[in-house]
C-alpha positions as a Markdown table, in Angstrom:
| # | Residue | x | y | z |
|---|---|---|---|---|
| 1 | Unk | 86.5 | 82.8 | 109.4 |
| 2 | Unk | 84.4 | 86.1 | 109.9 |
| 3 | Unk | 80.9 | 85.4 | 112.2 |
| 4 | Unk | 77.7 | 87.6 | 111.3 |
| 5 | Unk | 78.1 | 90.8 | 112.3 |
| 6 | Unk | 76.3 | 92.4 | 115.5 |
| 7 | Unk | 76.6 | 95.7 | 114.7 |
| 8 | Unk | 73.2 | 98.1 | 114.0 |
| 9 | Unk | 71.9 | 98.5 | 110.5 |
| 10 | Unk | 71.9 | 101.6 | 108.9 |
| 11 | Unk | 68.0 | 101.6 | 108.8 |
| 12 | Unk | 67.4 | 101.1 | 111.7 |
| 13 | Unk | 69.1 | 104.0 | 113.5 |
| 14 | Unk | 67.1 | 106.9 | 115.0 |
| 15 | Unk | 67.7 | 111.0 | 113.9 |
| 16 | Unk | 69.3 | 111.6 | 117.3 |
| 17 | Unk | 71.8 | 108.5 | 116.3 |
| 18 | Unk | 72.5 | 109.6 | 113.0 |
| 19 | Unk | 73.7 | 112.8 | 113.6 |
| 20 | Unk | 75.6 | 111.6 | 116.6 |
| 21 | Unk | 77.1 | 109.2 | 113.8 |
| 22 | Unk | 78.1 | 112.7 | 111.8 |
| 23 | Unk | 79.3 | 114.5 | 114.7 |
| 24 | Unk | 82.1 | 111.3 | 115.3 |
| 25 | Unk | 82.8 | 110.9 | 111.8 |
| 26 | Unk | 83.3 | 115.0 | 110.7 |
| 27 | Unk | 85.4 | 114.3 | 114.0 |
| 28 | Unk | 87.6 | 111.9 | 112.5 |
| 29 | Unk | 87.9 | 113.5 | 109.3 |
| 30 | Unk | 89.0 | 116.3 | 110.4 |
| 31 | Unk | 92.2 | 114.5 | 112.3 |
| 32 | Unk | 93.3 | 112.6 | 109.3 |
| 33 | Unk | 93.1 | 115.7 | 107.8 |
| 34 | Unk | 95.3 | 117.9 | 109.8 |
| 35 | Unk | 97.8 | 114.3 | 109.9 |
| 36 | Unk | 97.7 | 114.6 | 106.4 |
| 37 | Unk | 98.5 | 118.1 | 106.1 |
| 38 | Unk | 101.4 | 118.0 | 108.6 |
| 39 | Unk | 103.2 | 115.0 | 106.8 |
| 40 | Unk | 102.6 | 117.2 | 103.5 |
| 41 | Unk | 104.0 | 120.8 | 105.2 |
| 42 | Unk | 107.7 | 120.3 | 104.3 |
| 43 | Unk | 107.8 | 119.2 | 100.8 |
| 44 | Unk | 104.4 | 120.2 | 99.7 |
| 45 | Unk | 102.9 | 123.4 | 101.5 |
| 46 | Unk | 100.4 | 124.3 | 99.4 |
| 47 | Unk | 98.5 | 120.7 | 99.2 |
| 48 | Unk | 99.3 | 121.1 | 103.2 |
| 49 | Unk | 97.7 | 124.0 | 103.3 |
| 50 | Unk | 94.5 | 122.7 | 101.0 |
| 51 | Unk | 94.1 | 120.1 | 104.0 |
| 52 | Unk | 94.5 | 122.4 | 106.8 |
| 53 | Unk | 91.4 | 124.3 | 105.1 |
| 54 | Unk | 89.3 | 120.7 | 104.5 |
| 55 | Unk | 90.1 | 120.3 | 108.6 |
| 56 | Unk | 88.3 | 123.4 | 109.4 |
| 57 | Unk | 85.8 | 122.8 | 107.3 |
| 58 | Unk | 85.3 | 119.6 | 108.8 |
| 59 | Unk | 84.9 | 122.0 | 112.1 |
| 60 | Unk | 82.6 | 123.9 | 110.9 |
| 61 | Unk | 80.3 | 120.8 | 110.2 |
| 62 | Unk | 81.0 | 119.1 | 113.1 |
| 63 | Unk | 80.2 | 122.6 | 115.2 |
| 64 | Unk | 76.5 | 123.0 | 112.8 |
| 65 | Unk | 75.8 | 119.1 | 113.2 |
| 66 | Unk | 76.3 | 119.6 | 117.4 |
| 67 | Unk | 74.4 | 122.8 | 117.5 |
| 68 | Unk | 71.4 | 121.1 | 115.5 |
| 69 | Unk | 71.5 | 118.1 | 118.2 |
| 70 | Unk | 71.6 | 120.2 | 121.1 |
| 71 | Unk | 68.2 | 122.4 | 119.6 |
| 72 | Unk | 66.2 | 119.0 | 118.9 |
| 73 | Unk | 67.7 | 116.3 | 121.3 |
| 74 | Unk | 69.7 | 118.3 | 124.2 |
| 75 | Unk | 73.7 | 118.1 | 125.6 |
| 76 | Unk | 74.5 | 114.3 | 125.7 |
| 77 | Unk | 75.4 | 113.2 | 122.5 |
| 78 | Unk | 75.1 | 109.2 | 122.1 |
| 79 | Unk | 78.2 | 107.5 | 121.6 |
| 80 | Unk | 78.4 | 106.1 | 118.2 |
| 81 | Unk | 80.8 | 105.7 | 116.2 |
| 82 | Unk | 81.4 | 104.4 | 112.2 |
| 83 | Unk | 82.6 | 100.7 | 113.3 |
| 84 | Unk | 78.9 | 100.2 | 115.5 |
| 85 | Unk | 77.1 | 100.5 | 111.9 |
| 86 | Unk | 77.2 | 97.7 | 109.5 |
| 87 | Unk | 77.6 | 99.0 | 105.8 |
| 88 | Unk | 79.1 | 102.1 | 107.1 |
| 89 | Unk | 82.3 | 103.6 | 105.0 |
| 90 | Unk | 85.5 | 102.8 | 107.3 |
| 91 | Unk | 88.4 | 105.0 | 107.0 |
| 92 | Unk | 91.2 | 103.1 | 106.4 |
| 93 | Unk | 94.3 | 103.7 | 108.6 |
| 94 | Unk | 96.4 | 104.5 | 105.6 |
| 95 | Unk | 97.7 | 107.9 | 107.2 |
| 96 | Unk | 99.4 | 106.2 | 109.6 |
| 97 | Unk | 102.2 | 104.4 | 107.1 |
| 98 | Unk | 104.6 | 106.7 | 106.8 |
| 99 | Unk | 105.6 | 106.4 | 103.5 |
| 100 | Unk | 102.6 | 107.6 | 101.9 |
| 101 | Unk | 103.1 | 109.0 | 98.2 |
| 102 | Unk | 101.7 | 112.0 | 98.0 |
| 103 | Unk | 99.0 | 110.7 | 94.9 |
| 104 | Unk | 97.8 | 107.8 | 97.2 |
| 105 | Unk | 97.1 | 110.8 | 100.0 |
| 106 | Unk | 95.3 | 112.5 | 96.8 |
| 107 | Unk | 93.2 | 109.7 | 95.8 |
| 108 | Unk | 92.3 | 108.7 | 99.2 |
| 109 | Unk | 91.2 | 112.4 | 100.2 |
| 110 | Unk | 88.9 | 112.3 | 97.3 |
| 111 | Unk | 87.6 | 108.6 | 98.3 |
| 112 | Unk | 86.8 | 110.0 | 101.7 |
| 113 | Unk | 84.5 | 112.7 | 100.3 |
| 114 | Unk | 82.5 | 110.5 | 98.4 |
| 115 | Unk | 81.9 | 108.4 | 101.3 |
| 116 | Unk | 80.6 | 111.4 | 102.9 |
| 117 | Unk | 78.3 | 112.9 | 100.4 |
| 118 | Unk | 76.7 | 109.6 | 99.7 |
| 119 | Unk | 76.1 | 109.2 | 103.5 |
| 120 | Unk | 74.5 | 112.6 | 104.2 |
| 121 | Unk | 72.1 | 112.2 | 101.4 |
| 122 | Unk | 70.9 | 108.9 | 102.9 |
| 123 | Unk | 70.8 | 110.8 | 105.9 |
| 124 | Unk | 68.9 | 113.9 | 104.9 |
| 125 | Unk | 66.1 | 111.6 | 102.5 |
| 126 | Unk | 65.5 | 109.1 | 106.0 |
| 127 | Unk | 65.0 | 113.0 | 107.7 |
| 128 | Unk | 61.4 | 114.3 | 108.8 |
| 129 | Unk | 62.6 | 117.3 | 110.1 |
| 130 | Unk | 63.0 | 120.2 | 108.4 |
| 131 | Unk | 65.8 | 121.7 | 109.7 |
| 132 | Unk | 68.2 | 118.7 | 109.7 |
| 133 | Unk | 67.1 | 117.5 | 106.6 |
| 134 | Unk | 67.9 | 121.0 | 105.2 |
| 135 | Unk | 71.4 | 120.9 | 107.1 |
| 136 | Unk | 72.2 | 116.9 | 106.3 |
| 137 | Unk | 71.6 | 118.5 | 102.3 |
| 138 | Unk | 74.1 | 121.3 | 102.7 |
| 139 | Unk | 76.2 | 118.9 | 104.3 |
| 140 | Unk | 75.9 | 116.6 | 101.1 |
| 141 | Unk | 76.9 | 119.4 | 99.0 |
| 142 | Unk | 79.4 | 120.6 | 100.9 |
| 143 | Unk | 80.9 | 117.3 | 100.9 |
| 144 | Unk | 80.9 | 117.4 | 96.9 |
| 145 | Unk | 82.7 | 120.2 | 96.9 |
| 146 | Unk | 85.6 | 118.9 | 98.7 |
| 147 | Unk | 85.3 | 115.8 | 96.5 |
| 148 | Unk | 85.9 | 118.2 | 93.8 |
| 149 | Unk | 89.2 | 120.2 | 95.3 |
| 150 | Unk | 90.5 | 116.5 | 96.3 |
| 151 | Unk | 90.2 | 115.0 | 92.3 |
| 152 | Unk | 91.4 | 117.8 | 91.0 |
| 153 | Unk | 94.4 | 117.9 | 93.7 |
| 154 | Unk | 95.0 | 114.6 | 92.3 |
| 155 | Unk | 93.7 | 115.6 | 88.5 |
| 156 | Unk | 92.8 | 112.3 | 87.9 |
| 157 | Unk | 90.9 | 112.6 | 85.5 |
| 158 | Unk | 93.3 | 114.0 | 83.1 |
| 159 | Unk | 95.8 | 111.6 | 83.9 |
| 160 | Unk | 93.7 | 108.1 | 83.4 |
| 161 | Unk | 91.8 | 110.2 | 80.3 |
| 162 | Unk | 88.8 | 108.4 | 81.1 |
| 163 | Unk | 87.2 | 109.1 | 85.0 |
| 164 | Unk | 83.6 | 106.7 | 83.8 |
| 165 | Unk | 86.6 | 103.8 | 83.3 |
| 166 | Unk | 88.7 | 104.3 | 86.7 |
| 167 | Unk | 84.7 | 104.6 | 88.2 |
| 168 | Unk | 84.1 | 101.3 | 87.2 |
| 169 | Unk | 87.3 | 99.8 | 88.1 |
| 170 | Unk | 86.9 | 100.9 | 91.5 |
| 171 | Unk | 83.3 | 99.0 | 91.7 |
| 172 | Unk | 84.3 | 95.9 | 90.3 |
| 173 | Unk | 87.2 | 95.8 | 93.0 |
| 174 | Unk | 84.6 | 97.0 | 95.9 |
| 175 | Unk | 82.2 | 94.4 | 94.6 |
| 176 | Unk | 84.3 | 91.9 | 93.1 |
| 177 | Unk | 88.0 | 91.2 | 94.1 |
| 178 | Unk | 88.0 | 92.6 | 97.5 |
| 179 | Unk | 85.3 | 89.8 | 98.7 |
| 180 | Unk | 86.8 | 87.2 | 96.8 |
| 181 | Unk | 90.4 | 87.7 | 97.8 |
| 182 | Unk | 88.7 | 87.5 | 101.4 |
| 183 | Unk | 87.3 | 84.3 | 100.6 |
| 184 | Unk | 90.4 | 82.8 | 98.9 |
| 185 | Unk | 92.4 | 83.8 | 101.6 |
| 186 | Unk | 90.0 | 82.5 | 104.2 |
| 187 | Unk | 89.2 | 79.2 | 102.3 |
| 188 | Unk | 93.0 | 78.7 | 101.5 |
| 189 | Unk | 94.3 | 79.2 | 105.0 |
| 190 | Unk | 91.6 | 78.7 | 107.0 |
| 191 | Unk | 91.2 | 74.8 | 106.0 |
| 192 | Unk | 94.8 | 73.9 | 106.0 |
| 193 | Unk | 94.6 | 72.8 | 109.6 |
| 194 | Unk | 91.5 | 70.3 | 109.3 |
| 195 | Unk | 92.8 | 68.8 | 106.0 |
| 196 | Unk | 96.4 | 68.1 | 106.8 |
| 197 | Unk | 95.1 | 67.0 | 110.6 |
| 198 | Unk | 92.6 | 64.3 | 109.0 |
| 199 | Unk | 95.5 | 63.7 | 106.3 |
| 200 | Unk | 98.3 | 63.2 | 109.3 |
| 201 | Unk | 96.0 | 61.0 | 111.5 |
| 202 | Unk | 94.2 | 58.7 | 109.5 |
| 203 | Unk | 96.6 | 58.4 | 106.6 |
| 204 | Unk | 92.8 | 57.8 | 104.5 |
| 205 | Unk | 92.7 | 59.6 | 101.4 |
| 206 | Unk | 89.1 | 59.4 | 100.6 |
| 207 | Unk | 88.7 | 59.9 | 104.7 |
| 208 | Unk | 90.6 | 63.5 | 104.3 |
| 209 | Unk | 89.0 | 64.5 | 101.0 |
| 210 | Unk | 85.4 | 64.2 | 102.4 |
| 211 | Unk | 86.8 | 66.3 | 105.3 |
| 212 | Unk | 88.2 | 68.6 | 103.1 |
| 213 | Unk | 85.2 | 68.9 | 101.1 |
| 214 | Unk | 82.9 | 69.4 | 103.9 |
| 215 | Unk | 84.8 | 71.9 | 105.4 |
| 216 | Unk | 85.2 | 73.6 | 102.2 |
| 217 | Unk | 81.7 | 74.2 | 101.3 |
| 218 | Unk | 80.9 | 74.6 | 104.8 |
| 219 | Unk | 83.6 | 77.7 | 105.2 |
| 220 | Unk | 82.0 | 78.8 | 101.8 |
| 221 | Unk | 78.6 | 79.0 | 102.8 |
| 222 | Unk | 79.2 | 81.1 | 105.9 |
| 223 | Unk | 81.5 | 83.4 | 104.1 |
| 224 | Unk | 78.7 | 83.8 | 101.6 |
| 225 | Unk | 76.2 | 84.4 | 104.0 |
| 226 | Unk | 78.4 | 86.6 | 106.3 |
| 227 | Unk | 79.6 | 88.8 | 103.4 |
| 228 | Unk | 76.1 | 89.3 | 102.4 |
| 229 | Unk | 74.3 | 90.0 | 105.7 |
| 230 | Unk | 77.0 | 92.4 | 107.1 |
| 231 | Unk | 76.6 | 95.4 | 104.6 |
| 232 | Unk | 74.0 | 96.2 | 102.4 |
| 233 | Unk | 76.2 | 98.1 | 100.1 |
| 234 | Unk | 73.6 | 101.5 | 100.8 |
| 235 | Unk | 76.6 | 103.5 | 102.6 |
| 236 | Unk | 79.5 | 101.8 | 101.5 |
| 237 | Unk | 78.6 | 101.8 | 98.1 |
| 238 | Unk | 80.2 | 98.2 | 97.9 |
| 239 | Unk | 77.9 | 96.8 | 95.6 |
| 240 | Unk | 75.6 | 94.3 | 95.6 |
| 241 | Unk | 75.2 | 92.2 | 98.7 |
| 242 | Unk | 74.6 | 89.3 | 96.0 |
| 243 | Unk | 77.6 | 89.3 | 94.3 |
| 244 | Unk | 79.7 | 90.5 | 97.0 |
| 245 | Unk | 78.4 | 87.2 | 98.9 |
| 246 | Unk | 78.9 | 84.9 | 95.4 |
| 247 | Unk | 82.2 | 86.3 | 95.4 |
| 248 | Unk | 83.1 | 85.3 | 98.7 |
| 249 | Unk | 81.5 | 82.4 | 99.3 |
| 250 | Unk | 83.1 | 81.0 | 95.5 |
| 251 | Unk | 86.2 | 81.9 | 96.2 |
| 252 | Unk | 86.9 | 80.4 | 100.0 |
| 253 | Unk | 85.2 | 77.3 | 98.4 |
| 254 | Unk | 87.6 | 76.9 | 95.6 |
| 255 | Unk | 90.3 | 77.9 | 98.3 |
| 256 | Unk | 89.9 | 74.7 | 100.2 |
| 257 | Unk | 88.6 | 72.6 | 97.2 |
| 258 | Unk | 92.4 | 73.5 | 95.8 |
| 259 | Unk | 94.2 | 71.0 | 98.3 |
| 260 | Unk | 91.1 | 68.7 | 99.0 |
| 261 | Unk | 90.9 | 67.1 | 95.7 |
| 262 | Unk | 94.4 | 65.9 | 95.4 |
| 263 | Unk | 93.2 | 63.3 | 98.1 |
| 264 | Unk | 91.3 | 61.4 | 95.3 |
| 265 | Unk | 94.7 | 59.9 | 94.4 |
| 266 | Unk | 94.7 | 56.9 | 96.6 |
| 267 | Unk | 97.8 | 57.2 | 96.6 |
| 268 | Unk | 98.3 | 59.0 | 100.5 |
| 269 | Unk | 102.2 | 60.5 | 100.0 |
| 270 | Unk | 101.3 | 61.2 | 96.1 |
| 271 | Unk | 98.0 | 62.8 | 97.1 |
| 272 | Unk | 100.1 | 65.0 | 100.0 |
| 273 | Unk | 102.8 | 66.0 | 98.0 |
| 274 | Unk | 100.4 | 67.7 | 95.1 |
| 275 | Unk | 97.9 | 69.0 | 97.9 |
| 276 | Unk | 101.5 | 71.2 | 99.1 |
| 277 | Unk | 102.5 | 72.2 | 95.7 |
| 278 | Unk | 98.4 | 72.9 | 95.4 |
| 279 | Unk | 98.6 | 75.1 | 98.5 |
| 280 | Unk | 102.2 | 76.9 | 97.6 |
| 281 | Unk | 100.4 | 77.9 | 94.3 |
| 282 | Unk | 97.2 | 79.0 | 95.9 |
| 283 | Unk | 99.7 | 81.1 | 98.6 |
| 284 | Unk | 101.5 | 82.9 | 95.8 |
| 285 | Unk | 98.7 | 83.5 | 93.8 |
| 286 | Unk | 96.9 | 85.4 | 96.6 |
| 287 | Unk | 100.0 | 87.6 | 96.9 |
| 288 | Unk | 100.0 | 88.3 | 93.5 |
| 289 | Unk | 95.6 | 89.0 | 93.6 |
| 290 | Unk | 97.0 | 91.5 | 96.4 |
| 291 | Unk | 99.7 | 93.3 | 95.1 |
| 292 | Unk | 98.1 | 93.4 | 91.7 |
| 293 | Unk | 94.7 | 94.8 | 92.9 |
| 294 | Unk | 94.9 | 96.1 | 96.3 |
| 295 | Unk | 98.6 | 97.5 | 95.5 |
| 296 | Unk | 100.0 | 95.8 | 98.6 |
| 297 | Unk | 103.5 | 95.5 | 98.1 |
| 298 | Unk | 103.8 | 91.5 | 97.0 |
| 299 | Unk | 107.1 | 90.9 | 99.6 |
| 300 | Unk | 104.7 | 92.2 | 102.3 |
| 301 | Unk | 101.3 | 90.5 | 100.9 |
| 302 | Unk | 104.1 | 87.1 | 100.6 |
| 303 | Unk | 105.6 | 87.6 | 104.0 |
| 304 | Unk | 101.9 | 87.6 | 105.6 |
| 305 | Unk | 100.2 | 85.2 | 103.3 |
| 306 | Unk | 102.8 | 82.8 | 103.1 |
| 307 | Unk | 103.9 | 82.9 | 107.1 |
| 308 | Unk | 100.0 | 83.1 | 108.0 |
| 309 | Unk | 99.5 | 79.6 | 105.9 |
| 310 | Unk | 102.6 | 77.4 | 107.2 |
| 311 | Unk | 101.4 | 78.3 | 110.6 |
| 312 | Unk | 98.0 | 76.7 | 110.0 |
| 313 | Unk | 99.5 | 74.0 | 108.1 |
| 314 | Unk | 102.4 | 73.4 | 111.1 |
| 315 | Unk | 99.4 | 73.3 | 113.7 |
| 316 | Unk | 97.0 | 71.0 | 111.4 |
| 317 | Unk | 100.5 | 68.7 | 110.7 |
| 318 | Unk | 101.0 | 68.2 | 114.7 |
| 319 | Unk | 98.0 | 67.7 | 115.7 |
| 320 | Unk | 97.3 | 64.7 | 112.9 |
| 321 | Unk | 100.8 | 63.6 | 113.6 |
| 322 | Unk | 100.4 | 62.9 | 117.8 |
């Protein structure tokens, strides 16, 4: 179950931090650009060769962004980096599989840029200083224009006929799916131990559903609150904080509901044998949620989802039992 987050709000950083937060992030880019380009080199040198150029730019903003720092602020640069910011966009450590289709290197190029425009015109409109609200601007542009060479590496648009449709499919999974899978996985999991514990020692049906009630709403509510308080959706451009907590906080509710409300039955091996055919349903169907929407592949999303829940369930089992 994830805690509230401790990291710094957007909002709440100064101009000296913010462009300390560009200066680590144009830093980044530019390696996962250069990683990309090398993997690329052999069988495709000229989209190589397209990310080699995106890396220097990346330099080149980087170099401006120092320069700038070192006119208003002086030498030492804070250390700050994008995982210190709640709501910031993370980079996700796809370059490092190594199997990477070329189109997923596409589409996440272009992903990266839009991350990057929208944060340096939060930047530059939060700005009172000439100068770097001037530079955070042509940053911001800049940024579009590499958004623009990265869709049309990946021509998306022509091959989906309809960019406004693939926009809004990308929101509702930002918004929607990504925080409920979170919450069914967390509410599925997560409450297998307590359940089947209670269920093990007591042998009380009505005992182990209120248990599994309580900690289902319970795990629910903080999952709610948690997805909501830790990112705005400004930066990330995850949505609403609203429905991103709804989603979350529904969903790892009606996780643990799933094998709490067999325990009505009276019945204690009747009620137990449903709640595990309950939980291998609610196991498979969050392996399917993940290879259908977040294209894991589903023996991988099974082998984690499925190994992850009959650990939790072995450890709630021995405990009840001794």
């Amino acid at each position: 179950m994830r805690f509230l987050t401790h990291r710094r709000r957007f909002d709440d950083l100064s101009e000296q931090e913010v462009l300390a937060l560009a200066i680590s992030s144009e830093e980044d880019d530019a390696r996962i650009y250069r990683s990309y380009a090398e993997r690329l080199r052999a069988d495709y040198p000229e989209t190589a060769s397209v990310f080699d150029g995106m890396a220097v730019e990346e330099d080149t903003h980087r170099a401006a962004l120092i320069a700038l720092h070192q006119q208003r602020f002086g030498e030492v640069i804070p250390l700050i980096r994008r995982e210190h910011v709640a709501g910031y966009y993370a980079r996700r450590p796809v370059w490092l599989v190594e199997n990477l289709s070329l189109e997923r290197i596409r589409e996440e190029a272009a992903s990266m840029e839009r991350d990057a425009e929208r944060f340096y015109l939060s930047a530059a409109q939060r700005s009172t200083d000439a100068d770097t609200r001037k530079l955070l601007g042509d940053l911001a542009a800049a940024e579009a224009g590499h958004q623009t060479a990265a869709e049309r590496m990946a021509d998306k648009a022509s091959e989906n006929g309809d960019e406004e449709e693939a926009t809004r499919h990308r929101q509702f999974l930002l918004t929607w799916v990504q925080p409920g899978l979170a919450g069914l996985m967390d509410g599925s999991v997560s409450t297998l131990a307590p359940i089947f514990a209670t269920a093990f020692a007591t042998q009380d049906t009505w005992t182990t559903f209120l248990v599994g009630l309580a900690a289902s709403v319970g795990a629910g509510i903080s999952m709610g609150f948690t997805e909501a308080a830790s990112d705005d959706g400004q930066l990330s451009g995850r949505g609403s904080p609203l429905k991103r907590g709804l989603a979350s906080g529904v969903m790892t509710t009606v996780g643990g509901l799933g094998h709490a409300l067999p325990y009505l039955i009276t019945d204690f091996w009747t009620a137990t044998t449903i709640a595990l055919i309950v939980v291998f349903i609610e196991l498979w169907a969050i392996a399917w949620i993940q290879n259908k929407f977040m294209e894991t592949p589903f023996w991988r999303a099974t082998f984690q989802v499925v190994v992850g829940g009959a650990l939790v369930f072995a450890a709630g089992a021995l405990i009840g039992a001794g």
